[in-house]
N, C-alpha and C positions, 0 to 999 in steps of 0.2 A: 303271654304270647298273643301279637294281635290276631283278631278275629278276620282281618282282612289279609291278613298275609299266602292264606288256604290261597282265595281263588288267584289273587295275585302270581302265586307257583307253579298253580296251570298255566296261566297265561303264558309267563314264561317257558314255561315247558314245555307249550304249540308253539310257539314264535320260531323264526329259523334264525339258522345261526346268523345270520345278516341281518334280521332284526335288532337278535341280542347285542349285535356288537354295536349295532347304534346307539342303542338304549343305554348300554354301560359306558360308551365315549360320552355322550349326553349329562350322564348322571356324574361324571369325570369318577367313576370306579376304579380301581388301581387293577392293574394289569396281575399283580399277585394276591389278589383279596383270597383270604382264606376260610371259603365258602367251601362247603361241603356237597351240597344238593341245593335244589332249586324254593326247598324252605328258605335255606340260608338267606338266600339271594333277597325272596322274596322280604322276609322280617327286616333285613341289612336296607333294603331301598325304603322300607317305612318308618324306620329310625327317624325320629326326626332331626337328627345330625345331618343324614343325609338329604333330607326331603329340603333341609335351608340352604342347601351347598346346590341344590338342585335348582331353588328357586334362584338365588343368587344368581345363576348363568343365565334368566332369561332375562332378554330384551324385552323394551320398552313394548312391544306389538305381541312378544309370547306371554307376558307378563300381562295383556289386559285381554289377550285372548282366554287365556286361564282364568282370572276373574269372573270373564262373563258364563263361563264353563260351569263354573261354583253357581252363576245365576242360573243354570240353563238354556241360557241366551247363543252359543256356540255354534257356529255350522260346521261343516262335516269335515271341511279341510283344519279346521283349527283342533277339534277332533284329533282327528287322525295326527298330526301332529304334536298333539299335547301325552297319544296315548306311546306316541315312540319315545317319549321320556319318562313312562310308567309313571301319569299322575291322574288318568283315568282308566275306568274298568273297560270291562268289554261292546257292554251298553251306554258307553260314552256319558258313564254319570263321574266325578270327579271324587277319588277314592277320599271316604272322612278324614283322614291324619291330612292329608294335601288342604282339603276342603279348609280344615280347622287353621292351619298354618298361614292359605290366604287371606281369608275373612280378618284377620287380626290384624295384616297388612294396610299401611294407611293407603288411601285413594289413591289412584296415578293421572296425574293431571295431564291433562289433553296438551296432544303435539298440536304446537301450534307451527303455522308457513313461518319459514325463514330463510330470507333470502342472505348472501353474502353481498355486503358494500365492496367497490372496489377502493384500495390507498390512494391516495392523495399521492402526488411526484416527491414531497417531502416525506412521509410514512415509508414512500415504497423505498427512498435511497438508504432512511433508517435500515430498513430490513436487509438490506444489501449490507449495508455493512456488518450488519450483525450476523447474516451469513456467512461471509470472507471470515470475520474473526473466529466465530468457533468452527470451521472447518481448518483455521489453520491452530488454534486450540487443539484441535482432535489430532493434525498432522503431529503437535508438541507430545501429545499424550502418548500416540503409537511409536514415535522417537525413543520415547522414557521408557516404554516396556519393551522395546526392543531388542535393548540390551540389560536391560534389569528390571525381569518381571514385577509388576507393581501388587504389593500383600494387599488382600484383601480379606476383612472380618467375616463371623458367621453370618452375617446375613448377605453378604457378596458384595456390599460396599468398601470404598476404598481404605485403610486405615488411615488413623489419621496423619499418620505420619510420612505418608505418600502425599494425601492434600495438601500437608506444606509444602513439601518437594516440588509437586507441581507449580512452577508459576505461570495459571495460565486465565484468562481473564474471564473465564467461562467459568463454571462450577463444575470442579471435576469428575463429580459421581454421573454428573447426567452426560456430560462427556464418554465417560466407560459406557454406560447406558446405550447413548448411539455407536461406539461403536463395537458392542454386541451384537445390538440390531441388526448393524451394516454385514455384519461377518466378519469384521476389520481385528476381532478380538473375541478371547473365550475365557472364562474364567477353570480354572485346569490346580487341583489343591490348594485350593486359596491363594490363589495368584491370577492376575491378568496378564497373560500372554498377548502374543499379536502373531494374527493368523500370516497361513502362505499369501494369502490373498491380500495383504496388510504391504506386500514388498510393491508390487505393481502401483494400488492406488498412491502411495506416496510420492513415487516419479510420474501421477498425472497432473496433468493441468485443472485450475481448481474447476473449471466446468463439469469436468469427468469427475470429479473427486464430486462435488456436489451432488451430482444428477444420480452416484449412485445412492451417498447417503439418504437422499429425498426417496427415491424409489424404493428402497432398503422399510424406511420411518412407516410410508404409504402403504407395503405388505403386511408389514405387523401389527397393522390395528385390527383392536379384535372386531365380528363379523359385526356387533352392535353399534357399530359408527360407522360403519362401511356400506356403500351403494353402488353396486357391480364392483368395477373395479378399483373406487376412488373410495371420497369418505361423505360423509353426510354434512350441511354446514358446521359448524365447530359450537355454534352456539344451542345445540342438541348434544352433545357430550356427555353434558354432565349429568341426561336424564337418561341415557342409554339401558342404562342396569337399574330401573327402579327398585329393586328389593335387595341389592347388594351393598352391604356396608362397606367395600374396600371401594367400591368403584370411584366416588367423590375425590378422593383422592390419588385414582390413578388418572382417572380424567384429569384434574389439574395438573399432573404430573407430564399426561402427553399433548395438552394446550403448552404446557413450558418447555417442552420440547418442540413444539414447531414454532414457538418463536426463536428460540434458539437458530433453529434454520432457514430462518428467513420466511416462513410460511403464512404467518401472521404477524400484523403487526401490534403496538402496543394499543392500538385505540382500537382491536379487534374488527380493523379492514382485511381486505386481503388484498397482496400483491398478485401483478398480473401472471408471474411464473407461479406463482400455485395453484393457479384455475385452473389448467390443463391436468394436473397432478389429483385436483377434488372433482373432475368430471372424469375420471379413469382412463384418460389421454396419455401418449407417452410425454414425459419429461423434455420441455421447452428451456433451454438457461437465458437464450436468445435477449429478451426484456431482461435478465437479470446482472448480463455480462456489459450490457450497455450503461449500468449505473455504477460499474466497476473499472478501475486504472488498468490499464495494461500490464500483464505479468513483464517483468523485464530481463535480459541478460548478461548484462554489465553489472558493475560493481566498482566503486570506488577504492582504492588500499593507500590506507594513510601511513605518515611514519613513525604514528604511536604502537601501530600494530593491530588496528584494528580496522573494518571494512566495512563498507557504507552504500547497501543497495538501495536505489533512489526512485524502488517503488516494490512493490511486491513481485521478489524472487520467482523465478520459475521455479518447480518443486525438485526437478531433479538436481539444478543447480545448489537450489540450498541445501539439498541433502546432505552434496559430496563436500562442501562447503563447512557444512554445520560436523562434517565428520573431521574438519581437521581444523577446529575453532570452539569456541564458547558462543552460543548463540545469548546476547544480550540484550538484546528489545524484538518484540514481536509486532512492532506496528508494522506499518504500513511501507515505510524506509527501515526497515531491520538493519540492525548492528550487529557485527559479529567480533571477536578478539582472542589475535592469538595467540596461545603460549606454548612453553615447551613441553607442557606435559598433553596438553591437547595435539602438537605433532606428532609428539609421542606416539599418541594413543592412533593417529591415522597411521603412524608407521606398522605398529603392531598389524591395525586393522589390515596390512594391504600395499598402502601407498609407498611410492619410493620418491627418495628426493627429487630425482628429474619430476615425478608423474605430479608431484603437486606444483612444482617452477612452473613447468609447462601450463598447468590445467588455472593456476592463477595470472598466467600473461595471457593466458585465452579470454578472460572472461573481466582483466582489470579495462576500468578506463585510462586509467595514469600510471603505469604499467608496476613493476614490483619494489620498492622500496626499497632499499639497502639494509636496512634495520631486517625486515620480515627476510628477506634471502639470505643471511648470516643466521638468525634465528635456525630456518630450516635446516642451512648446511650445518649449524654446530648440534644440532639433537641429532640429525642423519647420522654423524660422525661418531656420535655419542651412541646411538642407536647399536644395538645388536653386543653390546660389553657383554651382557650376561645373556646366555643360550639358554633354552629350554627346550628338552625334546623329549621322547620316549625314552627307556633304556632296553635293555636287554630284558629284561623280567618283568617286564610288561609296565612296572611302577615309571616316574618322572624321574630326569636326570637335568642338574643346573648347574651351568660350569661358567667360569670365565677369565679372563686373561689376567683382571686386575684384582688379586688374590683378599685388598685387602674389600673389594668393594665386595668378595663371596663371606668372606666375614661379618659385614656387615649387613646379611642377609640372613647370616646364621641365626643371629644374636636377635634381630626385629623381633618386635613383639606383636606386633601388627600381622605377621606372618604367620604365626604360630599354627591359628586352624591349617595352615598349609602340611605340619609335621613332615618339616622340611630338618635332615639330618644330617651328620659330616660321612661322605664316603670315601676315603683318599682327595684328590683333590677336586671332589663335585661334593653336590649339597644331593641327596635321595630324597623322593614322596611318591606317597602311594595314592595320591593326587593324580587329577587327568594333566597331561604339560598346557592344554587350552589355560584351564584354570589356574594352574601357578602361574603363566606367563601373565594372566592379566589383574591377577594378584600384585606382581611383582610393577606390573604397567601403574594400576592404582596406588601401588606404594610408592610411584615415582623410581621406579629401577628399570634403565637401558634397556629393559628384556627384549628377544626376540625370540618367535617359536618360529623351530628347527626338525626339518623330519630326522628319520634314523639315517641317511644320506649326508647330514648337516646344511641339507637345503633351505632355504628360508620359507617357511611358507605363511598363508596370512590366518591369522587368529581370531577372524569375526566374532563377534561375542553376539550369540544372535540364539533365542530361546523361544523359538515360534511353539507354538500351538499346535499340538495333535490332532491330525483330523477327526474329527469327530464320529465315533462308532455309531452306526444309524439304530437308534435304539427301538427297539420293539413297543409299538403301541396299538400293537392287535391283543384281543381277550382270548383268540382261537382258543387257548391253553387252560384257559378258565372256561370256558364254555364245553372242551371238550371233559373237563373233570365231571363236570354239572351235570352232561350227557348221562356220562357213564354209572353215577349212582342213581340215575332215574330208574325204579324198578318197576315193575309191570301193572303194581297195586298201589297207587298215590295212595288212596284212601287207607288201607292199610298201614303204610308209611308216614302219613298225616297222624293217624292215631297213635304209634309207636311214639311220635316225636311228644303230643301233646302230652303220653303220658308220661313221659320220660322227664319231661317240662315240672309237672304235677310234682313228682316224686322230688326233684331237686330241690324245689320248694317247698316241698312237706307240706302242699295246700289239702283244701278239702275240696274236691271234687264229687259232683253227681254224674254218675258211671249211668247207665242204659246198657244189663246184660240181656240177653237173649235165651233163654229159659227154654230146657227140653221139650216142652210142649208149646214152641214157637211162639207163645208170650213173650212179653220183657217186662221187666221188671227194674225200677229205679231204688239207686242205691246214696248214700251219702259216705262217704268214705275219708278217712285221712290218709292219703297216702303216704306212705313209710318206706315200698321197694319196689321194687321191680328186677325180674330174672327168671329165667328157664319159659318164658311165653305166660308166665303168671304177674298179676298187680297185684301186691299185697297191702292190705290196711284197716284200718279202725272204721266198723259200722260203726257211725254216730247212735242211730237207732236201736241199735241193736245191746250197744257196749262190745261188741266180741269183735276181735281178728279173721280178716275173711281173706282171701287168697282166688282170685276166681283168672277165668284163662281168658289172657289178653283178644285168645280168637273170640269168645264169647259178646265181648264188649262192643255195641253197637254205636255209641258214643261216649265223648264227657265233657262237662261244661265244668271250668272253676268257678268256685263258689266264695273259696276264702284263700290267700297266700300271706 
């Protein structure tokens, strides 16, 4: 048991609860620590597990403020500061487990002035573009999980087998990464969802869509890089967290994430729209949209079947677009290609033969093809052979006119997880009808969902993200436990634990009794029990077993364990 952990207990034990809860946010203590009393606490923060998880959080300035602390060298506001993270005592001397743990630490080398270069007109168009692409990367990513959440391993990375999926010219982990950040996405049982907030940004224009991720990036840096409300030059990062072994690596991590954004560029200048963002200014796209093409609204339709916008789509356009197509290149002149299972799949979603004719002579330049209007009219027509809706008992019901084509739905093997079964002349499952009709849509089958009416309705296949339950990160609950076994006699209670401590260890301890004629008298003892207000154990000196009452006991120091 450490010897510094006593006054340490007090402390904590005058501090208010407003204290505590800074000191344990500081120390990142878990909101269910399973602390008993204010020993606990006290012995838990001098762990030295804890005391490196503690150091680790400090910045480059608390971090050489704490050394000089260890010198003596400290004033009063570093002090005070250093003692809200319990790593010095009362008398502002730095507790020895802390002391011992700095001193080992190699030197922290002096901040040096660093000013940020601006880009070059060549650097700065790099970075533009490199913006456009992974913001429209991230628009591909929130596509992909918006209708088929993307699995993700235990560690929250994507599997791999999503990263193939993905073809997108970005890296798609740091992809997910931003749009976490953003809110645009959450990870929900090992799955990337896409948030409510993920429907809006896709129908905005890439300015909106940029400015928020940039703003989004510029929140989430932790406080060691950050200067009001901006961030400190970039070329300071990497020393932020001198004592933390993870940080080297998340620093590089968020330097490759704002190049990604256009924030930096490769030769570590900075573009003019990041200035305003690193002086804690609001978000300027202004310099950024001027090295950028014009979003556009037309679209070419050729008579292979495929469509050719001849610059970069506006986003709502290519949504509604990309819903009733194969999106096939993602530059700059996107290509899109259409077939029948992709009309398909907007009929399910929604669309009706007029709403796509119409909404493609709206937005053609050479208006619609012969081939593509045939196309649409024969899957339309084709569309809705096989129903899917509710039944009666609550299960799925799938019926349709051409008996032999409900056979051949019986029999799929592809279908199977559906335990879709023969009931007179409909197929049964105890399946939702969303999911068998888009079952049935991926298996390439006519399907249409059907209310209990035989209405047609649309089958969006859309698995957003739970709002997020605002999670508890007050200690109140642990503080007031701590309260409550505080009893009236510390010293008393100090002693109970030590020798409680003693006894589990079977050490040898020298006891200090108190002796009816107000003497004391020192003992050497093996402790063996403890119970009923008595410590029981072997006089060394003596040879004999002695039993004396815990009231008696004025101290005890371990000798041996």
């Amino acid at each position: 048991m450490s010897t510094h952990a006593r006054p340490l207990a007090d402390r904590l034990a005058a501090a208010s609860d407003a204290q505590l809860e800074e000191l344990l946010r500081a120390r990142s203590v878990r909101t269910d620590a399973d602390w008993e009393d204010f020993f606990d606490a006290a012995e838990a923060l001098l762990e030295s597990g804890s005391i490196e998880r503690g150091l680790a959080a400090l910045t480059r300035t608390e971090a050489q403020h704490l050394r000089d602390a260890v010198q003596g060298n400290a004033d009063a506001d570093a002090l005070t500061a250093l003692a809200s993270r319990g790593f010095v005592d009362g008398d502002g001397r730095v507790l020895p487990p802390v002391a011992d743990l700095v001193t080992s630490r190699p030197a922290i080398s002096e901040a040096s002035a660093v000013e940020e270069s601006p880009s070059s007109e060549a650097a700065s168009a790099r970075c533009a573009e490199r913006a456009f692409t992974t913001i429209g990367d991230l628009a591909d990513l929130l596509l992909a999980a918006r209708s088929t959440p993307l699995a993700l391993v235990a560690t929250g990375a994507l599997s791999a087998g999503e990263r193939r999926r993905l073809s997108t010219t970005s890296d798609p982990d740091q992809l997910r990464e931003i749009a976490e950040i953003s809110g645009l996405a959450r990870a929900v049982d090992r799955e990337l969802r896409v948030a409510a907030r993920a429907e809006d940004w896709l129908a905005d224009p890439f300015a909106v869509r940029w400015a928020h991720v940039a703003d989004s990036f510029r929140d989430a840096l932790p406080d060691g890089i950050r200067s009001n409300a901006g961030w400190v030059p970039v070329a300071e990062w990497h020393d932020a967290f001198p004592w933390s072994t993870s940080w080297p690596a998340r620093a590089q991590n968020l330097v490759a994430l704002a190049r990604l954004l256009g924030l930096r560029a490769d030769d570590d200048t900075e573009p003019r729209w990041a200035t305003p963002l690193r002086r804690g200014e609001p978000v300027d796209t202004s310099a950024l949209e001027s090295l950028l093409p014009t979003e556009v609204d037309r679209i070419f339709l050729q008579n292979d079947l495929t469509a050719i916008a001849p610059g970069p789509l506006q986003p709502a356009l290519d949504n509604r677009l990309r819903a009733m197509s194969e999106h096939e290149s993602a530059a700059q002149a996107s290509s899109y290609r259409f077939t029948a299972e992709s009309i398909s799949r907007a009929l399910v979603d929604g669309e009706t033969e007029s709403g796509i004719l119409a909404f493609l002579h709206e937005v053609s330049l050479t208006g619609v093809p012969q081939p593509l209007e045939y196309l649409v009219a024969q899957t339309a027509a084709r569309h809705g052979l096989v129903r899917v809706g509710p039944d009666a008992t609550g299960g799925t019901s799938v019926s349709s006119a051409d008996e032999n084509l409900l056979e051949a739905i019986e029999v799929d093997r592809n279908l199977r997880p559906m335990g879709l079964v023969r009931q007179g002349a409909q197929l049964a499952s105890r399946v939702s009808a969303e999911t068998v009709a888009w079952a049935l849509t991926d298996a390439r089958y006519p399907a249409t969902l059907v209310d209990r009416d035989g209405a047609t309705v649309s089958a969006r296949r859309r698995r957003l993200a739970p709002e997020p339950h605002p999670v508890s990160t007050s200690h109140a609950a642990l503080i007031a436990r701590l309260r409550s076994r505080q009893g009236p006699d510390a010293d008393a209670a100090w002693l109970d634990r030590e020798l409680e401590t003693a006894v589990r260890a079977r050490a040898v301890v020298l006891v200090e009794v108190a002796m009816p004629d107000g003497s004391s008298r020192e003992l050497t003892l093996e402790a063996s029990g403890m119970g009923g207000g008595r410590l029981r154990g072997r006089d060394r000196a003596a040879d004999v077993e002695r039993t004396l009452p815990v009231r008696s006991i004025r101290s005890v120091r371990v000798l041996e364990s």
